[in-house]
VMD Tcl script that draws the C-alpha trace (Angstrom):
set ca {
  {25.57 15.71 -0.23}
  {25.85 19.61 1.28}
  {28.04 19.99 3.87}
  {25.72 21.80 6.34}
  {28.43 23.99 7.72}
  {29.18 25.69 4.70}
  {25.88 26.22 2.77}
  {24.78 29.30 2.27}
  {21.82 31.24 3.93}
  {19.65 30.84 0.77}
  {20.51 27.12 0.31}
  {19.45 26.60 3.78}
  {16.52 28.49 3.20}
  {15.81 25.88 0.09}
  {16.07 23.28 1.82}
  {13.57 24.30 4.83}
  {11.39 25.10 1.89}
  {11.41 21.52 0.72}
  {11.50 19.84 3.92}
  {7.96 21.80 4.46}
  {6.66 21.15 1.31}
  {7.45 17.40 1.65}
  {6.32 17.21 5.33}
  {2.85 18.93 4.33}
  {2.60 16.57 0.96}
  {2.92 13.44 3.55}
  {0.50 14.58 6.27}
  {-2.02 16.03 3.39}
  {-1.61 11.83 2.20}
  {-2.29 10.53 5.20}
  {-5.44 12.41 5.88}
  {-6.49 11.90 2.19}
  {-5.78 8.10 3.02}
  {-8.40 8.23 6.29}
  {-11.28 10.32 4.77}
  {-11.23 7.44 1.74}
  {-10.80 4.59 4.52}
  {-13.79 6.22 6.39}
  {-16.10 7.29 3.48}
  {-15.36 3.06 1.97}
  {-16.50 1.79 5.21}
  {-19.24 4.37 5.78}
  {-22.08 2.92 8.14}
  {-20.72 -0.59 7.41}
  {-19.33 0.10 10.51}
  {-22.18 -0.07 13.01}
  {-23.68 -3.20 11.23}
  {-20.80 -5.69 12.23}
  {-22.17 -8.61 14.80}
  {-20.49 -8.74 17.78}
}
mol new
graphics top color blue
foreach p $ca { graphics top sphere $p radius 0.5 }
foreach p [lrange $ca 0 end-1] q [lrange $ca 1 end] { graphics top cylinder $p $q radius 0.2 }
display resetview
């Protein structure tokens, strides 16, 4: 691993770039996850007896 002390301004700069990219990858996952959960279950939803 980088010692985070002695990278350099551009390294750190990589590595922001990454952490974004992953961090946006994940969330844009998750949401892709819910709009497939909610389009499956669709108006299934309101027809479930009580």
């Amino acid at each position: 691993m980088s010692d985070p002390s002695r990278e350099s301004e551009l390294e750190a700069k990589a590595r922001r770039g990454r952490n974004v990219a992953l961090a946006l990858g994940l969330v844009l996952f998750v949401v892709l996850i819910f709009v497939v959960t909610i389009v499956r279950l669709g108006a299934n939803v309101l027809d479930r007896p009580f």
